[in-house]
C-alpha positions, 0 to 999 in steps of 0.5 A: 555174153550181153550181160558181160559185155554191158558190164565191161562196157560201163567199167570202161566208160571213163577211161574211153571218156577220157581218150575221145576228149583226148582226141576232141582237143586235139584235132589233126586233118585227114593223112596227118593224124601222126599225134592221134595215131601215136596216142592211140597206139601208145594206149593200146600197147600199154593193154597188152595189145600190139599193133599188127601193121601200119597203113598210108602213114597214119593208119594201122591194125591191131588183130585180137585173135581167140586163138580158136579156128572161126571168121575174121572180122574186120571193125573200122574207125576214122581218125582225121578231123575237119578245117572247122573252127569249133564253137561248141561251148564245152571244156574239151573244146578243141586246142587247134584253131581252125580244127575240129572234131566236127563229124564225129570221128573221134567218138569212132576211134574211142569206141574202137578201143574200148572194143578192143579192151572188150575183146581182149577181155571176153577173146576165151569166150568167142572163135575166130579174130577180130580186126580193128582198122584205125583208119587215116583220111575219110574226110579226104579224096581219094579216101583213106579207105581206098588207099588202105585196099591198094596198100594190100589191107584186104588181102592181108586179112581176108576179113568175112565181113567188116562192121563200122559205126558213125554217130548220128545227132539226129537220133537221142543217144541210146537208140542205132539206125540200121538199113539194108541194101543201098544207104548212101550215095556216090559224091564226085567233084564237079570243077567247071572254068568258063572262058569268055571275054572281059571287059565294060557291063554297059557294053555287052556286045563287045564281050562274051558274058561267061556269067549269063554262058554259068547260068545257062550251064547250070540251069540245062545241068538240072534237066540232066537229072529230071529229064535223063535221069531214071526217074527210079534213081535218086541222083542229086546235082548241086553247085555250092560255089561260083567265083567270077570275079567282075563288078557292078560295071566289068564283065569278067573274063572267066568264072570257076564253078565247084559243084558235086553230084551223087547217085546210086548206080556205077553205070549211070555215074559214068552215063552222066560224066559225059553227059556234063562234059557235052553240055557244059562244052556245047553251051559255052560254044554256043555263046562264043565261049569255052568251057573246061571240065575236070570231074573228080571221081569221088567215093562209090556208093555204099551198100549194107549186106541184106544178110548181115544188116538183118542179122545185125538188127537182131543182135542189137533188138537184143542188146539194146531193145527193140525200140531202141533200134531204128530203120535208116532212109537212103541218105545223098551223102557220101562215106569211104567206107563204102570203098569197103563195102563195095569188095567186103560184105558190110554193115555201116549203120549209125549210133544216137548222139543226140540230146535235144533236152540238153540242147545237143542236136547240131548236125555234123561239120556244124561248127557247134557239134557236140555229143551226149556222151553217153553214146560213148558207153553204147558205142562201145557196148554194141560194137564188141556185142555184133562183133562176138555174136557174128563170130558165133553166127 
């Protein structure tokens, strides 16, 4: 099966190359990915495949059944892209001004065809059913992910377990990174308006300052996380963005802060939602001032099934080599999928895409991302290779 697998997947390689250079010039915001969809779903007709539901709009699934009893299991892939404007030089540089495929997310739908592609190839060779989930809106609160489970996606399938891929520049194409247990955090949203009162620099006394009242707020905000925090509990709490629209001689009369906070426990997340609200309020009273509070509860945090993570490092050890197959560290950063991976038993793990010799290894959301390409041909190959070995497992 790996030898077939490989060999589909490189016979694939140009016309997969193809679709996700489709999907780069053509960049679509998250929950209007109406093109994209359409696109997609027109290719995957045209190989005989049918589309077994829509979701949220945009979103649908597409179920490849062996026809024989076995497991479901579901492959998920993100279709929007990022307000960003692109500055990478390459051909297929995105047509839309301010739009950019800048996370990655169209190298996952292209590889979610070709495992389809595969799966229908290979579907006499393998038990059970695969579930491929193109899902709208994961750059978006409340998360495409999240609104797919209300809408019934799971209780429609009832998959076994659920797989998912995301590129990862800071690994050289052809190596993956796996990790079990906990991987990535919880992101909330964090919206402060401090109220004072406005008016002359020189004159201080008269006014209630609500930029000395934000410093104060944010600099008491950080001992929440040194001092109350479990120390055994990575928690971050940042604020990236302060507006108080004043002058070198006007206090103003009020300043917005937009900041974010990211944990790994639901109890503690909550735990601290307070906590900021009684801090960021008995500050600005103290000052004379007020302080509003508007928490967005964001995405949860994102846990790898310890069975299923292991299972999956030794599928991919032998589809791929075991040096090619890397140990994750727990990442801040958030991901939808984890609304998945909180009801599901789950492997999210991350493909190479780097290529430091060609000078590819931007980060994501940079406004030069690229990929090498080739990540494409084990994108593909290793996803339709864990699908069909945990099928048999």
């Amino acid at each position: 099966m790996e030898s077939k697998i490989k060999t589909l997947a490189t016979e694939y390689f140009v016309e997969i190359q193809e679709i996700r250079r489709h999907l780069h010039e053509n960049p679509e915001l998250s929950f209007v990915e109406f093109e994209t969809s359409s696109f997609l779903k027109k290719k995957l007709t045209e190989w005989g495949l049918e589309i077994d539901a829509t979701w949220v709009k945009t979103g649908f699934t597409v179920v490849i059944d062996s026809g024989k009893p076995g497991k479901t299991i579901a492959v998920r892939a993100d279709l929007d892209a990022l307000p960003i404007q692109e500055k990478a030089d390459v051909k297929y540089a995105s047509k839309v001004d301010g739009r950019m495929h800048a996370c990655g997310h169209d190298v996952h739908s292209a590889c979610l065809m070709g495992v389809a592609k595969i799966l229908k190839a290979t579907k006499n060779e393998w038990t059970g059913r695969a579930v491929l989930i193109f899902q709208p809106g994961e750059e978006k609160l409340p998360g495409g992910a999240s609104l797919m489970i209300e809408e019934g996606i799971l209780d429609r399938y009832k998959p076994d377990l659920i797989l998912a891929q995301h590129v990862y520049p800071e690994f050289e194409v052809g190596h993956v990174g796996f990790k079990s247990g906990m991987y990535m955090a919880s992101a909330d949203e964090i919206y402060l308006t401090v109220k004072g009162v406005g008016g002359h620099a020189a004159l201080p006394h008269r006014n209630i300052d609500p930029i000395v009242i934000s410093a104060s707020i944010i600099l008491n905000l950080q001992t929440l996380v040194s001092r109350i925090s479990p120390p055994t509990l990575p928690t971050v709490l940042s604020f990236g963005k302060i507006i108080g629209e004043g002058a070198t001689n006007v206090i103003p009369s009020e300043v917005k802060l937009e900041g974010t906070l990211r944990t790994f426990n639901e109890e503690w997340r909550a735990v601290f939602h307070e906590k900021i609200k009684e801090v960021c309020e008995s500050i600005a009273a103290a000052h004379g001032g007020e302080c509003v509070v508007d928490i967005r509860k964001g995405y949860p945090f994102l846990v790898n099934d310890k069975d299923i993570a292991e299972n999956s490092i030794q599928y991919a050890n032998q589809y791929l080599g075991e040096q090619n197959v890397e140990q994750l560290e727990l990442r801040m950063t958030a991901e939808d999928f984890a609304y998945f991976s909180q009801q599901v038993p789950s492997c999210f793990y991350r493909l190479g895409v780097g290529n430091k010799s060609l000078g590819i290894d931007k980060s994501v959301h940079h406004p030069e991302f690229q990929i090498d390409e080739q990540a494409l041909e084990t994108g593909v190959g290793l996803m339709a290779y864990l699908v069909t070995q945990h099928l048999s497992d």
